[in-house]
N, C-alpha and C positions, 0 to 999 in steps of 0.2 A: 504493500500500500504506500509507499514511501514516506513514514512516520514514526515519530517516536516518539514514544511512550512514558507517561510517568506516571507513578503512585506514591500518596501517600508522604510523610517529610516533615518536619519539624523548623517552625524559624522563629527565631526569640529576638526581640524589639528591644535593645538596648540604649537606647533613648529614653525612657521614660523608668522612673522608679516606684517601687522595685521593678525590677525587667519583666515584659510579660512573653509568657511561648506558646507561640497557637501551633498546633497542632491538628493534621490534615488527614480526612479519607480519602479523598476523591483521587479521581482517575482521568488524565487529560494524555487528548494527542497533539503535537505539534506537523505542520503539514507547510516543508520549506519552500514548497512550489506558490503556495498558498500566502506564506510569510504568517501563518496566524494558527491560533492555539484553541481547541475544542474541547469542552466539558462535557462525555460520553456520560456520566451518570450511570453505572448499572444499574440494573435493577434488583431486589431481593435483599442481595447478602456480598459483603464485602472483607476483606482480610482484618478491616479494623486500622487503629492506629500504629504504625511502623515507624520505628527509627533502625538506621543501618542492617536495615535488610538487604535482599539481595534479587534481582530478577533479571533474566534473560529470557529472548526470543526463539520458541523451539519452529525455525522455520520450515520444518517438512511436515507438523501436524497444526500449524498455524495456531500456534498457544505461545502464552508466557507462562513462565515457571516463577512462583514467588515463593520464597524459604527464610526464615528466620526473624528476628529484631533484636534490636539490643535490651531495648528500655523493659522486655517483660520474659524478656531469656525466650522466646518462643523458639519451638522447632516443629511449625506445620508448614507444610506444603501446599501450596495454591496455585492453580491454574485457571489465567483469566483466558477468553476465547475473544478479540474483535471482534469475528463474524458474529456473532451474536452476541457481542456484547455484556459475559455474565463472568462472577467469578464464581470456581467452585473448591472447595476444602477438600484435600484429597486422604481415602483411607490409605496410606501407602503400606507396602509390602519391606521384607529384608532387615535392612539394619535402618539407623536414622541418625545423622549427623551431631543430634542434639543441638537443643539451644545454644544460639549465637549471635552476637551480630558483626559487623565489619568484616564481612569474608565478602567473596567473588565469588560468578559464579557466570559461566560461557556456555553456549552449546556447541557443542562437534557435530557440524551437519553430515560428517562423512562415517563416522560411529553411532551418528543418534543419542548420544547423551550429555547430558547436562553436567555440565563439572564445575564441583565448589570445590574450593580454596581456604583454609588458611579462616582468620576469623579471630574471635573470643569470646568464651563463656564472663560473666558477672561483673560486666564493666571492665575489661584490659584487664583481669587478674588474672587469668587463665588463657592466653596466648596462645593460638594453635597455628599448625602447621601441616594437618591432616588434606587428604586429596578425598572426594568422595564423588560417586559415579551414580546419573540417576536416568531411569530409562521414563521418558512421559508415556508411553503406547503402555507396559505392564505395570507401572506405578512401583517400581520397585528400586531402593536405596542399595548401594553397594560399595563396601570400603574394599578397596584393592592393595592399600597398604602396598607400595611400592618399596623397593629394596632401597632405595637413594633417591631423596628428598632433596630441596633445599634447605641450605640449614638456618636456624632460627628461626621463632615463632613467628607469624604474620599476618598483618593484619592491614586492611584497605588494601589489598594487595594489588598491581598491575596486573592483569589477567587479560588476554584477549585470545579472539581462534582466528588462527593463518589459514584462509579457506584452501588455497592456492597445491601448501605441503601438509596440511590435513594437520596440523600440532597444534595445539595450546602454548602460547608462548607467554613468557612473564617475565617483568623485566623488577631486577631486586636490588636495583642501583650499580654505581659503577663497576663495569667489570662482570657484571652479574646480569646475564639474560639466560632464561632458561627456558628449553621447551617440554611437553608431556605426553609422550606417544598413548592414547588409549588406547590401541590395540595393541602393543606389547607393555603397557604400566609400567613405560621407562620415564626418566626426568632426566634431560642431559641438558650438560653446563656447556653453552657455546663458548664461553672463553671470550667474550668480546670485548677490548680495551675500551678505554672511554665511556662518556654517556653521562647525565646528569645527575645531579646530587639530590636524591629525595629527602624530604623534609620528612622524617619521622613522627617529630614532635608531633604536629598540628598538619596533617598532611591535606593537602585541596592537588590534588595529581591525580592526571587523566592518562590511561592509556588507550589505544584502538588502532583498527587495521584496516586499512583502505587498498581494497582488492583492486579496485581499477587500475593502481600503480604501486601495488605491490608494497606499500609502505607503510613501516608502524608510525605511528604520532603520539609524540610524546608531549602533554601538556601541564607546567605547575602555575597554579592561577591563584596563589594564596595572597586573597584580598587586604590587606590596600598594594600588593607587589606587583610588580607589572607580571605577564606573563612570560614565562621561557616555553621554546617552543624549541622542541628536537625530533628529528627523522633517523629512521633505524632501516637500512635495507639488509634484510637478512644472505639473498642470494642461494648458493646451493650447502642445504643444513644437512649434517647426517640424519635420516629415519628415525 
């Protein structure tokens, strides 16, 4: 449809005392052809209120996948459909990520499943670095527990899917890009010098993958800082 998608989010008005935070259900698409923004409104039933969740677009069964929050430790999984416009709460199957929030979460349209990333149970005390695999067609969670991870806990993590060589790639600061085969539950360290300095602290960093030219986009946009803006051409990666 050429749009994108938003749910849900949190914004607190530091201007006035004490600070007030409103807090958002709704569901809108942005339509760049358009230049303008639409308030779909489900109807019924919605995921509720979300902070640092996580959702991606499962593009071969035309669903989003919605999983986690911070503020209430959730660990349901939700599937909103455009075409009709509905969300639904899913009974899932297998294992289950647990409560989370600040994790990633991609689809692999070339394995069909949805992969999360990394995260944190109870406010950043519990730091994870877990890989989990989720099929939308049988509802079913799956920890594949790879032999070699990246190391350190992580969280708001760069996460994107290279349509092109079929990988998850993620980029974990200087020196550090990695990608994540699903079909063999490998994670290899490209070894790539350079690259920009993610802000840990207080992170506003964007990553994504622009298939028409092959290129990652690296964006830090931490408000009032201007933005840095870097390109990553991968070229030929091993499998």
């Amino acid at each position: 449809r050429g749009r994108l998608y938003v749910y849900s989010g949190v914004c607190t008005d530091n201007k006035v005392t004490p600070s007030v935070q409103y807090t958002y259900t709704d569901t809108w698409y942005y339509n760049s052809v358009a230049n303008s923004w639409t308030k779909v409104s489900p109807p019924l039933t919605s995921p509720g209120y979300r902070t640092e969740s996580a959702m991606t677009y499962d593009s071969v069964n035309d669903i989003f996948v919605l999983f986690g929050d911070s503020t209430f430790n959730r660990s349901e999984t939700w599937h909103y459909s455009p075409a009709a416009n509905t969300w639904q709460l899913i009974a899932t199957g297998g294992g289950n990520p647990g409560p989370r929030g600040g994790h990633m979460m991609v689809y692999d349209s070339v394995n069909r499943k949805v992969v999360l990333f990394g995260g944190y149970h109870n406010y950043s005390i519990d730091v994870l670095n877990d890989i989990w695999l989720y099929d939308p067609v049988t509802k079913i969670w799956t920890d594949p527990n790879p032999p070699v991870k990246p190391p350190g806990e992580r969280t708001d993590s760069l996460l994107t899917f290279d349509t092109l060589r079929g990988l998850v790639v993620y980029y974990a600061g200087v020196g550090n890009v990695w990608t994540y085969n699903v079909a063999t539950n490998q994670w290899s360290n490209l070894n790539i010098a350079g690259g920009p300095v993610l802000d840990t602290n207080d992170p506003e960093n964007y990553f994504a993958y622009d298939s028409s030219t092959d290129t990652f986009i690296f964006v830090k946009s931490k408000y009032p800082n201007p933005a840095d803006t870097w390109e990553l051409k991968l070229g030929s990666v091993p499998a």
